[in-house]
Structure formats: structure tokens, C-alpha cells
VEXDREN-2710 file (C-alpha; in Angstrom, 1 decimal):
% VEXDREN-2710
k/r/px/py/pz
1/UNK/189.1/54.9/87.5
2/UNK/191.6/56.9/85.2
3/UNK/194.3/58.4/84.6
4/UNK/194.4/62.2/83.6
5/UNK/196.5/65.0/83.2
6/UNK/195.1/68.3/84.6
7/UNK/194.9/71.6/85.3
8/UNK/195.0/73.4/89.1
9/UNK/191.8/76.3/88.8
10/UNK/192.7/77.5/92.3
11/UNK/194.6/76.6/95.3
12/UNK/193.6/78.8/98.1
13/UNK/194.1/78.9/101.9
14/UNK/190.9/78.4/103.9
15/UNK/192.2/78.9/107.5
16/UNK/195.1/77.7/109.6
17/UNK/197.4/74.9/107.9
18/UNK/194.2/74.2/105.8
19/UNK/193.8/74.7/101.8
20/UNK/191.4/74.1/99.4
21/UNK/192.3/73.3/95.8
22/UNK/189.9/73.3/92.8
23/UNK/190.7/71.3/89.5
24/UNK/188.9/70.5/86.2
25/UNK/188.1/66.7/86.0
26/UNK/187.7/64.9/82.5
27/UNK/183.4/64.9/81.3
28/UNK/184.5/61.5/80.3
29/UNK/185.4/60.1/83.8
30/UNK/183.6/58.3/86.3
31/UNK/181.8/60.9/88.2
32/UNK/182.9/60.9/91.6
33/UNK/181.0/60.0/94.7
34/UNK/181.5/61.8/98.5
35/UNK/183.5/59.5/100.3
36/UNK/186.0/58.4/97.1
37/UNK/189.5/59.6/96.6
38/UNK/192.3/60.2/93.9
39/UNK/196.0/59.9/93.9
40/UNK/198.0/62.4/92.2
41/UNK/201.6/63.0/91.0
42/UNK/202.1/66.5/92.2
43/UNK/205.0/66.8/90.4
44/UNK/206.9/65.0/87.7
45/UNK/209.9/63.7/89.5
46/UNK/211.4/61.0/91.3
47/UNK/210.9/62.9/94.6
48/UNK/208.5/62.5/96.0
49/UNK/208.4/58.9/94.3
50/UNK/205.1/57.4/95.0
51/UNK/201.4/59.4/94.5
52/UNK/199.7/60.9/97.4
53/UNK/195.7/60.6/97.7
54/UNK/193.8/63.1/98.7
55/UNK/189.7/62.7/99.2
56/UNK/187.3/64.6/97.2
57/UNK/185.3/67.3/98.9
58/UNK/183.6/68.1/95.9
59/UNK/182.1/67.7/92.8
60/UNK/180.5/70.0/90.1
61/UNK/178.7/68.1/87.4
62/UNK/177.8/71.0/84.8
63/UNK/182.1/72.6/85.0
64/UNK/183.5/69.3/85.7
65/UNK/185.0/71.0/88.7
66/UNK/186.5/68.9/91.9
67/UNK/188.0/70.0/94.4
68/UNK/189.9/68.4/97.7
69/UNK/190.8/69.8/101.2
70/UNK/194.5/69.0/102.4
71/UNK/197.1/70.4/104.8
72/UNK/200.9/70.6/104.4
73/UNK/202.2/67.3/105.8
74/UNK/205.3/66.5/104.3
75/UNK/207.0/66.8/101.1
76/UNK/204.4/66.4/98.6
77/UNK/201.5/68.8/100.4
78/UNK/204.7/71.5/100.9
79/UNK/205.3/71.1/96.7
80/UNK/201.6/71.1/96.3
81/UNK/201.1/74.1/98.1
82/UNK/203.4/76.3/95.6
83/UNK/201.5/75.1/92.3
84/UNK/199.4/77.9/91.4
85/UNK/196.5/77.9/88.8
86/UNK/197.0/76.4/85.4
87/UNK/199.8/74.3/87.0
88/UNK/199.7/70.7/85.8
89/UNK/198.7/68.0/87.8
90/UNK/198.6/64.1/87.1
91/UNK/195.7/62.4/88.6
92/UNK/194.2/58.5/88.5
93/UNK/190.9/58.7/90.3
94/UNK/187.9/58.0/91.3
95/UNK/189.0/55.1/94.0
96/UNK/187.9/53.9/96.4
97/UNK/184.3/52.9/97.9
98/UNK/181.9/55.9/98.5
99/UNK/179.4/56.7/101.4
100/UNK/176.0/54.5/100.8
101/UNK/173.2/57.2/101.1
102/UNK/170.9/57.0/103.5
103/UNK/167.1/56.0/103.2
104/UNK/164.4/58.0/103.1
105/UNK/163.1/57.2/107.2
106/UNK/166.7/57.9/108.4
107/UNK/168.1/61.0/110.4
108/UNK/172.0/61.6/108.8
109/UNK/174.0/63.0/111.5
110/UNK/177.6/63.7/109.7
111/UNK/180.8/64.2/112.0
112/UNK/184.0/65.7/110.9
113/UNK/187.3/66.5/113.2
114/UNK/190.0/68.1/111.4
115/UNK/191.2/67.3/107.7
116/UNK/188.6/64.9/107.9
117/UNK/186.2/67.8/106.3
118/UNK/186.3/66.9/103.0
119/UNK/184.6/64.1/102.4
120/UNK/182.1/64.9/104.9
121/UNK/181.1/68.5/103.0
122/UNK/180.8/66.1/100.1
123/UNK/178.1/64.2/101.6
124/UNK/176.4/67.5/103.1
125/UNK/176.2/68.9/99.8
126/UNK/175.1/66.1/97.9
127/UNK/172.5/65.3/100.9
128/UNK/171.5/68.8/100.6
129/UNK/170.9/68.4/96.9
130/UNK/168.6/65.6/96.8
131/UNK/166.3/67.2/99.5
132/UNK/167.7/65.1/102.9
133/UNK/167.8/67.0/106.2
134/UNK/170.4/66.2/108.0
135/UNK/172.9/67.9/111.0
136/UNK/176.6/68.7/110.6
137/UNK/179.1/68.7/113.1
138/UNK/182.6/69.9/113.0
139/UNK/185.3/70.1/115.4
140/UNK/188.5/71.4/115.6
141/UNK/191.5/72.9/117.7
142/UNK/190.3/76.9/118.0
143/UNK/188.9/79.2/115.8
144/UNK/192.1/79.4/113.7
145/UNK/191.2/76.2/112.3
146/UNK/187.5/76.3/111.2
147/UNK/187.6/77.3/107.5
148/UNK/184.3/79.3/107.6
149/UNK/184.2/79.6/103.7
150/UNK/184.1/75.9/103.2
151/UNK/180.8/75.8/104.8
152/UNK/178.5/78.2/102.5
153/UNK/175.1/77.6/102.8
154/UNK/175.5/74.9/104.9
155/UNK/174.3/75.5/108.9
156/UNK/177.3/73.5/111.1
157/UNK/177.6/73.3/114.4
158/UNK/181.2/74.2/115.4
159/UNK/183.1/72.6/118.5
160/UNK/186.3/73.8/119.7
161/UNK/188.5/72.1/122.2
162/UNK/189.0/76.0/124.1
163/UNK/185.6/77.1/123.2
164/UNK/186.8/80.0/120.9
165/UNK/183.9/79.3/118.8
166/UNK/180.8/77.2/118.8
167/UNK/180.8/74.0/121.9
168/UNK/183.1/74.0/124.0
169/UNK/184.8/70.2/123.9
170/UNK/185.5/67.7/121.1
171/UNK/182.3/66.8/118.7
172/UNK/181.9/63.6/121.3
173/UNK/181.2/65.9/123.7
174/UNK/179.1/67.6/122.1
175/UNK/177.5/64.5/121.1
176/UNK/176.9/63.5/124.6
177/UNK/174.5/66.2/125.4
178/UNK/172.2/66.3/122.6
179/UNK/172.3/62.3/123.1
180/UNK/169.0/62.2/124.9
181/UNK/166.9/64.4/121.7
182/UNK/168.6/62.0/118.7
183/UNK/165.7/60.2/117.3
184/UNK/166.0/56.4/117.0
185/UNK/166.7/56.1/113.3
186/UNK/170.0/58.6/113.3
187/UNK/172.9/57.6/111.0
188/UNK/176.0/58.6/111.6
189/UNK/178.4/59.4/109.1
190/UNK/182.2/60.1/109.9
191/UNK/185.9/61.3/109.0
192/UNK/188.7/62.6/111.1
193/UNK/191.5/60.9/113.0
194/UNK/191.3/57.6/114.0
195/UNK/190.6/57.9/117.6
196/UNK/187.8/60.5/116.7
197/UNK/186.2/57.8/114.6
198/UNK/186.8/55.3/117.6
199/UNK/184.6/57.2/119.8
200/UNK/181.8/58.0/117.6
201/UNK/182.1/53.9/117.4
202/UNK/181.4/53.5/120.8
203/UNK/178.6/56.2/121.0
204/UNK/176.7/54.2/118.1
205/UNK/177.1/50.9/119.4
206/UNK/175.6/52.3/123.3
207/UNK/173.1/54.1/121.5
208/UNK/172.1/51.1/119.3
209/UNK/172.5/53.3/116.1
210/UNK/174.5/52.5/112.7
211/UNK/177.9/54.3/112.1
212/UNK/179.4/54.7/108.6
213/UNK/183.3/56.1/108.9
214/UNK/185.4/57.1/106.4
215/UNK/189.1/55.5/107.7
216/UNK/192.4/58.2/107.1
217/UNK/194.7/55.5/106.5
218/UNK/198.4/55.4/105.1
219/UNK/198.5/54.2/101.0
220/UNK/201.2/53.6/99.0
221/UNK/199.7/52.5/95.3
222/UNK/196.0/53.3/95.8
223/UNK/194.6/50.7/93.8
224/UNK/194.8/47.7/95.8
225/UNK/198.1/46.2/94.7
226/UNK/200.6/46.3/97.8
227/UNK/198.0/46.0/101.0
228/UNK/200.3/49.1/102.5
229/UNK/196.8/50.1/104.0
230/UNK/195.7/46.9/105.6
231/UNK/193.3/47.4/108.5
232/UNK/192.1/45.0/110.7
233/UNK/187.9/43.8/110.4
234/UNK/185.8/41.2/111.8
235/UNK/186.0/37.5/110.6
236/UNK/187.8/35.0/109.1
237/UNK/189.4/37.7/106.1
238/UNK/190.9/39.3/108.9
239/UNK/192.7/42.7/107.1
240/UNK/191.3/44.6/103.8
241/UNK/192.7/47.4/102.1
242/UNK/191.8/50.9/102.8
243/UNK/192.2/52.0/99.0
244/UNK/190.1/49.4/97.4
245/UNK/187.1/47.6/100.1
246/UNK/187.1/51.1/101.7
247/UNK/187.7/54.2/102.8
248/UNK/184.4/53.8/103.6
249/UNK/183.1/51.0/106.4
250/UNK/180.4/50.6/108.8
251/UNK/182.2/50.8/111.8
252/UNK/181.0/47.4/113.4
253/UNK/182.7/46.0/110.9
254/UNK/185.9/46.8/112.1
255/UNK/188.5/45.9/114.9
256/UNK/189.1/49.2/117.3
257/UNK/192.2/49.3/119.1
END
């Protein structure tokens, strides 16, 4: 973890309420993983007070390039979305706990609804890099919000709640009817709103397979300090924080609700 002071390369919109922006990352920082996040100042003043983290949904060793995936949420992302390149930006990263890869025997089946993209294209790439097959679904609202540039070389299946591209229904859905051809050792891996990763819970657990999510949780500090992003988990600890024993979980280790 540190903290730097950078520069914005690009900040581009990919589709519908969805941007993409690229930024150099210090050579002499802790490489990030998929799966980890930063926080960043987006601007120095006292509003917006407190940092806002955003996940990595890339990583270029040889440029030291990163990049992360966000929509305009508030007034931080609307700030954010006005910095153009060479803007400054002040950053403390990497946190958090990355995706554990799988093993060689295992069939990675990655899931992504939504902003939850980011860290799952992480993982593809990075899969993709080290020679693992492995499936990618995303889903989203309509064809308005698939950005089809994010996905470059990557083949994705797309599911869209009124079928205006891809499957027709949510990725669960979509799930459900290739359940009967998944091979006993799939993995899945997951990000997207909470009750997305819920049901890909439940579809793991009845088809007796193992189920990594990626949790989109409030933070206030990032680091661990003020337990703003408690979440509830089985046994006697009860809550851990999102920022520092996560993002990343298997899911049968947490309490659905």
C-alpha cells in the first residue's frame, strides 16, 4: 500500500453512465492484483471530504498503466468525470484482498452484473495471460449498457434483462440453462450488486460448487480503521471489514440476507 500522486492518461466513456479511466501507477508500488482496490482524492478539497475507492480493472506491468471502471454516483464520480488527461489525482492503493487463482483441474466461470465489471475483466485478462480457459458472463440492463470496447479479445457472453443483445434474462438465468453441461470442478468467480452475488450463492451451494465474490460495499477510510464496511460472516468474529479481510470472500463464508 501507498500513497501517490498521479496523473489521469485518459478518462473515456465506454457506454451508458459507464467510464473507463486510465492512470500511470508508481514502478515502485506493490503491483496490483484483480480483485484489489484504491482510494483516491479526486480533488484537493474539503468537499468531497473523505476518499472514494474504486476497483482496479486493470493492470499493465511493462507502462505501469491501471485503469478502473466507474459510473457517476454522486459528487465525487460527477467531479471525476470532468478531470481530463494530465489532471492530477491522489491515490493510496493497492488494498484490499485479491481473487485467489484457481488451480490447474478447475473450470473458472466468472460473473459480472453491472459496475461490477471491473474487477472481473481483471481476472479474465490475467486468466487469459497465464494460459487458463475459462467463460465470461456479463449482464446488464439493454444494450445501452454493455461497453463492447472493454471486452477486446475477450469472447463474453452478454445477457440483457429485454434481450436487446445476447440472453435474454439476468446472468442467473442464463446460468440455469447451461446448469446441466457445467462440469463438476467449475469455480465461480463474482462482482455486481449484492443480490446478484446472493443468487450466484445459492446456485453454488445447489450445485455443490465453490463461489468466490467480490462484495460492493460502502467504505469510509479504506484501510481498516473505522469498520464503516462491516459485513456480517459465519462464526464467532461475527462482522469483518470489507476494505481490509475482503473485498474478496468465498461466499459460504458469509451471512446472506
Amino acid at each position: 500500500m501507498k500513497q501517490l500522486i498521479t496523473i489521469i492518461e485518459s478518462n473515456q466513456l465506454l457506454c451508458e453512465s459507464m467510464l473507463q479511466l486510465d492512470f500511470r501507477f508508481d514502478a515502485a508500488s506493490e503491483f496490483p492484483q484483480p480483485g484489489q482496490f484504491f482510494s483516491m482524492r479526486v480533488i484537493n478539497s474539503i468537499s468531497p471530504l473523505l476518499r472514494r475507492p474504486f476497483a482496479f480493472s486493470s493492470f499493465d506491468e511493462k507502462n505501469f498503466l491501471s485503469s478502473c471502471i466507474y459510473q457517476v454516483r454522486g459528487s465525487a464520480t460527477e467531479i471525476l468525470s470532468g478531470l481530463a488527461e494530465k489532471a492530477p489525482i491522489d491515490l493510496i492503493g493497492p488494498l484490499g484482498k485479491p481473487f485467489p487463482l484457481p488451480n490447474r483441474s478447475e473450470k473458472p466461470l466468472l460473473i459480472a452484473g453491472g459496475i461490477g465489471l471491473g474487477p472481473i475483466l481483471f481476472l479474465s485478462r490475467q486468466l487469459q495471460s497465464i494460459g487458463i480457459d475459462h467463460q465470461l458472463i456479463f449482464g446488464c440492463r439493454s444494450v445501452e449498457f454493455f461497453p463492447e470496447s472493454a471486452f477486446e479479445n475477450l469472447p463474453v457472453t452478454v445477457c440483457t434483462d429485454n434481450g436487446s443483445k445476447g440472453f435474454q434474462g439476468t446472468v442467473i438465468d442464463y446460468l440455469v440453462t447451461i446448469s446441466s453441461k457445467l462440469p463438476l470442478n467449475t469455480v465461480l468467480y463474482c462482482c455486481g450488486p449484492h443480490p446478484m452475488l446472493s443468487e450466484c450463492h445459492s446456485f453454488a451451494v445447489n450445485h455443490k460448487i465453490r463461489c468466490t465474490v467480490s462484495v460492493e460495499q460502502t467504505m469510509a477510510c479504506g484501510v481498516g480503521a473505522c469498520m464503516g464496511c462491516a459485513i456480517k460472516v459465519q462464526g464467532a468474529q461475527a462482522y469483518v471489514r470489507a476494505c481490509k479481510e475482503g473485498p474478496v470472500f468465498e461466499s459460504r463464508d458469509l451471512i446472506w440476507e
